[in-house]
The first five atom37 places (N, CA, C, CB, O) and aatype in JSON, in Angstrom:
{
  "aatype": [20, 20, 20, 20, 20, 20, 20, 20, 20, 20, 20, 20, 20, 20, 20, 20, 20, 20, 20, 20, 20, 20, 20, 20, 20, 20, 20, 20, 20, 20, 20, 20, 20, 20, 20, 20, 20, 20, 20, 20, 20, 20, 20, 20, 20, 20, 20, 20, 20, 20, 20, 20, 20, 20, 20, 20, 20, 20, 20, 20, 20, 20, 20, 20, 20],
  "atom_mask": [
    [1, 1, 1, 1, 1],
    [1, 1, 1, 1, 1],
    [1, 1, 1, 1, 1],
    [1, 1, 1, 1, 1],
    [1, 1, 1, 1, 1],
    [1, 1, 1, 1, 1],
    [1, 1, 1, 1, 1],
    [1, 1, 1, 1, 1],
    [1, 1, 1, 1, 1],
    [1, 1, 1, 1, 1],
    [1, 1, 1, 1, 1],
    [1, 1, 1, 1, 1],
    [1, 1, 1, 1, 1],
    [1, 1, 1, 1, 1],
    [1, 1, 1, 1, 1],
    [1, 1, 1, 1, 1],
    [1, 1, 1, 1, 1],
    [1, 1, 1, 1, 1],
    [1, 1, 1, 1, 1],
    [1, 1, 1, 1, 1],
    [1, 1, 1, 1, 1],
    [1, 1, 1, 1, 1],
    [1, 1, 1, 1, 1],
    [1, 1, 1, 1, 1],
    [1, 1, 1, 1, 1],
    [1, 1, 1, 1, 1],
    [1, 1, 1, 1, 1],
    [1, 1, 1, 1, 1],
    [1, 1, 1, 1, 1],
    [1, 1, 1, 1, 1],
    [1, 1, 1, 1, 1],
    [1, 1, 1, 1, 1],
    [1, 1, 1, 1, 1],
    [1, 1, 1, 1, 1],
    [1, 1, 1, 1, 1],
    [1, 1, 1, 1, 1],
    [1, 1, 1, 1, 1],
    [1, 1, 1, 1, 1],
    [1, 1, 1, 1, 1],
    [1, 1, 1, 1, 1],
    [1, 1, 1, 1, 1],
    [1, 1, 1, 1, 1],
    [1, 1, 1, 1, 1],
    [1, 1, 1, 1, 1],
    [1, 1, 1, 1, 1],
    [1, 1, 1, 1, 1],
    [1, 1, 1, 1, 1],
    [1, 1, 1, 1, 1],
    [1, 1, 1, 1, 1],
    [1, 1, 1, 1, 1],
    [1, 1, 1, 1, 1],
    [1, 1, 1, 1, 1],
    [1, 1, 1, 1, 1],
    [1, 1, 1, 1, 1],
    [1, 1, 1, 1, 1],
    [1, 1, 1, 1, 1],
    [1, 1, 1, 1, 1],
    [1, 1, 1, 1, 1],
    [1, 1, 1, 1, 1],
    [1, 1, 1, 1, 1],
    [1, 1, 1, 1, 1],
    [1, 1, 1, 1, 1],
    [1, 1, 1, 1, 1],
    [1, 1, 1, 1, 1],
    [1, 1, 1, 1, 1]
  ],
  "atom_positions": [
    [[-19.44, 1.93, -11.82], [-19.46, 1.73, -10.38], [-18.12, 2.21, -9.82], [-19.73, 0.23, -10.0], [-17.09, 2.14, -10.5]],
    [[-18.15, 2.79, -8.35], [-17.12, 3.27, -8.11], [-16.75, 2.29, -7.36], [-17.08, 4.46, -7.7], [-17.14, 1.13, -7.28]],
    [[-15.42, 3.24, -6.46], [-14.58, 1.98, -5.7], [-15.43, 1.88, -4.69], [-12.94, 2.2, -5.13], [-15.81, 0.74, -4.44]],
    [[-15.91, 2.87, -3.96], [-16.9, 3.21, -2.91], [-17.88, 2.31, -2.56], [-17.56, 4.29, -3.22], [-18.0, 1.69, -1.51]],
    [[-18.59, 2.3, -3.56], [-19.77, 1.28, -4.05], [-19.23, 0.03, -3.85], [-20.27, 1.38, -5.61], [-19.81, -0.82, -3.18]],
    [[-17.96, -0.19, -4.48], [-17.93, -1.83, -4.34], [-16.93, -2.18, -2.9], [-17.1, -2.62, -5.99], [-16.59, -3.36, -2.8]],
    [[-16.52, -1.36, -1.94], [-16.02, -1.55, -1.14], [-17.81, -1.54, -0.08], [-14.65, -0.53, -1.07], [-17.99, -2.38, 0.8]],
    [[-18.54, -0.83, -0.3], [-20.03, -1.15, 0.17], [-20.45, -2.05, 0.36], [-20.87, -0.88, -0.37], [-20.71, -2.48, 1.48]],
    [[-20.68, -2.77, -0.93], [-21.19, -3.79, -1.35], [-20.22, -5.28, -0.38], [-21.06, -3.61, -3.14], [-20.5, -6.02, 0.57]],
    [[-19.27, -5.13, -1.1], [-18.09, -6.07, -0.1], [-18.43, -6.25, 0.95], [-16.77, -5.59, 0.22], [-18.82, -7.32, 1.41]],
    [[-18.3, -4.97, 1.63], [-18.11, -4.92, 2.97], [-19.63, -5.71, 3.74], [-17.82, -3.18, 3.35], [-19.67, -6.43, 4.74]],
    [[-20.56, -5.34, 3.01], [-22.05, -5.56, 3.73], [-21.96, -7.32, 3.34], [-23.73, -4.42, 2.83], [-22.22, -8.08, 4.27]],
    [[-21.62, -7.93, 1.98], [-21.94, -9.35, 1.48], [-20.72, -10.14, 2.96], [-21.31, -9.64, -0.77], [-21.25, -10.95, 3.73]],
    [[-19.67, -9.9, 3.11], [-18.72, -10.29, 4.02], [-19.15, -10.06, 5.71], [-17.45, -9.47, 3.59], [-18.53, -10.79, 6.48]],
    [[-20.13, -9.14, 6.31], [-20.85, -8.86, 7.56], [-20.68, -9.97, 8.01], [-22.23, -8.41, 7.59], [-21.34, -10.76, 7.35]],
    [[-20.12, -10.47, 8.82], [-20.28, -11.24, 9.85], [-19.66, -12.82, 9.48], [-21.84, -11.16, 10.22], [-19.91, -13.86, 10.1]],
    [[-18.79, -12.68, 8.29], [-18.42, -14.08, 8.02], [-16.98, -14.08, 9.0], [-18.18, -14.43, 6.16], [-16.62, -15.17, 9.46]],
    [[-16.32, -13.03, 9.26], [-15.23, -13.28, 10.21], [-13.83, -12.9, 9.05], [-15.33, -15.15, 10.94], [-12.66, -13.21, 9.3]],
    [[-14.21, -12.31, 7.98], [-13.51, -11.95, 6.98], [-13.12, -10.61, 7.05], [-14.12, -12.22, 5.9], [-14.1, -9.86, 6.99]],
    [[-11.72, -9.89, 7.19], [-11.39, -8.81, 7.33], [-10.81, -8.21, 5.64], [-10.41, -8.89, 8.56], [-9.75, -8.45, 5.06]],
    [[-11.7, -7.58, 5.33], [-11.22, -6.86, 4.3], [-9.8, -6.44, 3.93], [-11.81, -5.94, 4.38], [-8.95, -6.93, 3.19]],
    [[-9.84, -5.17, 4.84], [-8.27, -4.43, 4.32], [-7.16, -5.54, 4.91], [-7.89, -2.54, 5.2], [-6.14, -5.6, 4.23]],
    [[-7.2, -6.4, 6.02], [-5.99, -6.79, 6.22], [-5.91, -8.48, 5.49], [-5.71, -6.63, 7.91], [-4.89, -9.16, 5.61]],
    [[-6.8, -8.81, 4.96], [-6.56, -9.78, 3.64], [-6.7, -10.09, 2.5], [-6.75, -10.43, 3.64], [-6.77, -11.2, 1.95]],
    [[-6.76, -8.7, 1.99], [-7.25, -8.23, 0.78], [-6.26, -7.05, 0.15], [-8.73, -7.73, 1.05], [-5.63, -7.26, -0.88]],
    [[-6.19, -5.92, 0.78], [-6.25, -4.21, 0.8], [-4.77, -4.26, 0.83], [-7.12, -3.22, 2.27], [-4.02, -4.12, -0.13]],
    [[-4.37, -4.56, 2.51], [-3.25, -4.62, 2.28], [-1.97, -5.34, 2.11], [-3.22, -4.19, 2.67], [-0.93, -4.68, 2.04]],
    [[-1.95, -6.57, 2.05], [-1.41, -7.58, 1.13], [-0.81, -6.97, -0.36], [-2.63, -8.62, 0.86], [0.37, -7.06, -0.69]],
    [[-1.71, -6.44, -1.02], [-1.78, -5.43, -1.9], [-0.68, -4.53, -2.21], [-2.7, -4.77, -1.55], [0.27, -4.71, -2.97]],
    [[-0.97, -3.59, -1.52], [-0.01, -2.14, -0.23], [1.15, -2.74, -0.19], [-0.57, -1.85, 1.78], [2.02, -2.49, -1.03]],
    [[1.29, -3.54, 0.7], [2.51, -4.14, 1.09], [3.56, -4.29, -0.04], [2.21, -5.45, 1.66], [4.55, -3.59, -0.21]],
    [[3.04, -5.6, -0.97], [3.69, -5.79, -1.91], [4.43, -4.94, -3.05], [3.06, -6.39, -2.23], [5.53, -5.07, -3.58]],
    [[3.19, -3.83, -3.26], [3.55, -3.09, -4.1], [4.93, -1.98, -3.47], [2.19, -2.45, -4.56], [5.88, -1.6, -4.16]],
    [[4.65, -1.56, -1.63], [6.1, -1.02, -1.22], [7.29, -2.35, -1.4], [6.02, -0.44, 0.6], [8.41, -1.98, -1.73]],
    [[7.17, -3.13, -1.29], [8.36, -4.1, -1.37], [8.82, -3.88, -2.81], [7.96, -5.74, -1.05], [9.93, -3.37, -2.97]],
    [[8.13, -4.2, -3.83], [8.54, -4.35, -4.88], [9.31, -2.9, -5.31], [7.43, -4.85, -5.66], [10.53, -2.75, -5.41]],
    [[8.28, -1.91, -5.52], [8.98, -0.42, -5.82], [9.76, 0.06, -5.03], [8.19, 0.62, -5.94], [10.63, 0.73, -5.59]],
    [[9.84, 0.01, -3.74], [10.43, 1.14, -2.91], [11.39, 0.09, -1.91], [9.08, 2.22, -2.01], [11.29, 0.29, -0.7]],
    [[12.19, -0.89, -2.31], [13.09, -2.03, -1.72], [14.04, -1.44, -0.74], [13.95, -2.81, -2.86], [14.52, -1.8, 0.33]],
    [[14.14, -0.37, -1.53], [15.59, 0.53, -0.9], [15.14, 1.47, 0.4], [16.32, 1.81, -2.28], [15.9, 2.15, 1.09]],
    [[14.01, 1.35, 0.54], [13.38, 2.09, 2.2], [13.77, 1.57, 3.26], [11.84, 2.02, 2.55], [13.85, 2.14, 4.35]],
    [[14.23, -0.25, 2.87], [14.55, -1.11, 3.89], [16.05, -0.68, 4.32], [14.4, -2.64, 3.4], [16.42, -0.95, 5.46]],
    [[16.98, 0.05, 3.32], [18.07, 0.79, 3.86], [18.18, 1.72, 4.27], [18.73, 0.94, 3.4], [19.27, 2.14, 3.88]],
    [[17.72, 2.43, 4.9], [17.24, 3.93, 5.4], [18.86, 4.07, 6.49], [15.17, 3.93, 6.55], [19.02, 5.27, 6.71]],
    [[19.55, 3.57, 6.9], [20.31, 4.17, 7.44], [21.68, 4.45, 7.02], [20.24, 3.75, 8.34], [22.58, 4.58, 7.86]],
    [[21.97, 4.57, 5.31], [22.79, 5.29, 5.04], [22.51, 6.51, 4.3], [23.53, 4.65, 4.57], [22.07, 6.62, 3.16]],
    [[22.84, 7.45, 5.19], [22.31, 9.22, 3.98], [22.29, 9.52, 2.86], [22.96, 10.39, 3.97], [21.4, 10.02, 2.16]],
    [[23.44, 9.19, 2.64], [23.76, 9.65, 1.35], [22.54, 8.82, 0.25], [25.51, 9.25, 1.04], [21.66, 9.42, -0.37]],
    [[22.75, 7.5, 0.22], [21.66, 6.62, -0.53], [19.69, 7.01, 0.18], [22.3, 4.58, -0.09], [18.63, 6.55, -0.24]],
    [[19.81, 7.42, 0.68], [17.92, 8.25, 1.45], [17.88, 8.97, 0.77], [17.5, 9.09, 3.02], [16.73, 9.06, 0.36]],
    [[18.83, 9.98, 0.1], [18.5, 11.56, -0.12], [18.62, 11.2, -1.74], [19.79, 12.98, 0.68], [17.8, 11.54, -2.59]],
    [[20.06, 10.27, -2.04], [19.54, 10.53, -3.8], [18.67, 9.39, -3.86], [20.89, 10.41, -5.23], [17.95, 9.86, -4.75]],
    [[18.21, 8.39, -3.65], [17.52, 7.12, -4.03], [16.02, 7.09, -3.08], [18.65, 5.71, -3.67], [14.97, 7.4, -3.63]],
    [[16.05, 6.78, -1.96], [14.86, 6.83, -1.41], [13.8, 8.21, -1.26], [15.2, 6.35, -0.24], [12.57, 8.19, -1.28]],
    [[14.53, 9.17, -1.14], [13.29, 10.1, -1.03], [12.62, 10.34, -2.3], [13.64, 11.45, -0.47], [11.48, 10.69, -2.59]],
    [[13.51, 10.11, -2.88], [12.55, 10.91, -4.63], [11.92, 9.52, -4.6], [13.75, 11.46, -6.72], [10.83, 9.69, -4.04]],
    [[12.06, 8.2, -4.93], [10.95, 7.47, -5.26], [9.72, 7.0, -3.87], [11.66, 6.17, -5.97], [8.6, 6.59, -4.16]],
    [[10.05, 7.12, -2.87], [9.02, 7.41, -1.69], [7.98, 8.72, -2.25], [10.0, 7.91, -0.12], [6.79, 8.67, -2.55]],
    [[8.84, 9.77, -2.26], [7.94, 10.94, -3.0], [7.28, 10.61, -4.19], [8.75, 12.13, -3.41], [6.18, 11.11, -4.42]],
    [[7.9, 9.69, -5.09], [6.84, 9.63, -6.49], [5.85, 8.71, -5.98], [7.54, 8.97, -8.1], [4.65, 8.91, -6.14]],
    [[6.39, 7.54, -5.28], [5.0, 6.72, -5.01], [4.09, 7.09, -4.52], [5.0, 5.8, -4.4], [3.01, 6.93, -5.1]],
    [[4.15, 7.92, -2.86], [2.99, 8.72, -2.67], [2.24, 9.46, -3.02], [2.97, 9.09, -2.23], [1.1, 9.64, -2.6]],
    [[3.18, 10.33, -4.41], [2.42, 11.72, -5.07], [0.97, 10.98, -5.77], [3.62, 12.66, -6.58], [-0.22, 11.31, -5.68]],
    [[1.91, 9.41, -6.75], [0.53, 8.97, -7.04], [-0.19, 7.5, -6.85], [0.43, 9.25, -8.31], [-0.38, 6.45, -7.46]],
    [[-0.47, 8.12, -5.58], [-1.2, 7.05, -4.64], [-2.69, 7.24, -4.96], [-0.9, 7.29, -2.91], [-3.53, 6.55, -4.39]]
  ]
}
């Protein structure tokens, strides 16, 4: 089964209970996982630390998203 399927399935069993998927589920998720890996995004306003530290691991996390 794919993710597809079971985000289907989810989505149709949850119809109308007042239950929002992605924002208490999905991304809770998301979130955590940028906090944990990518901490140093929260410093973005010194250069020097963006260019060697934040962009390359911003870039690896997205490459495999």
């Amino acid at each position: 089964m794919d993710r597809a399927s079971v985000l289907l399935i989810t989505k149709s069993v949850l119809q109308g209970a007042g239950y929002d998927l992605y924002s208490n589920a999905i991304w809770p998720e998301v979130a955590g996982a940028i906090v944990k890996n990518l901490s140093s995004i929260f410093n973005a306003g010194i250069p020097d630390v963006f260019h060697k530290v934040i962009w390359p691991e911003a870039f690896f996390f997205i490459f495999f998203i």
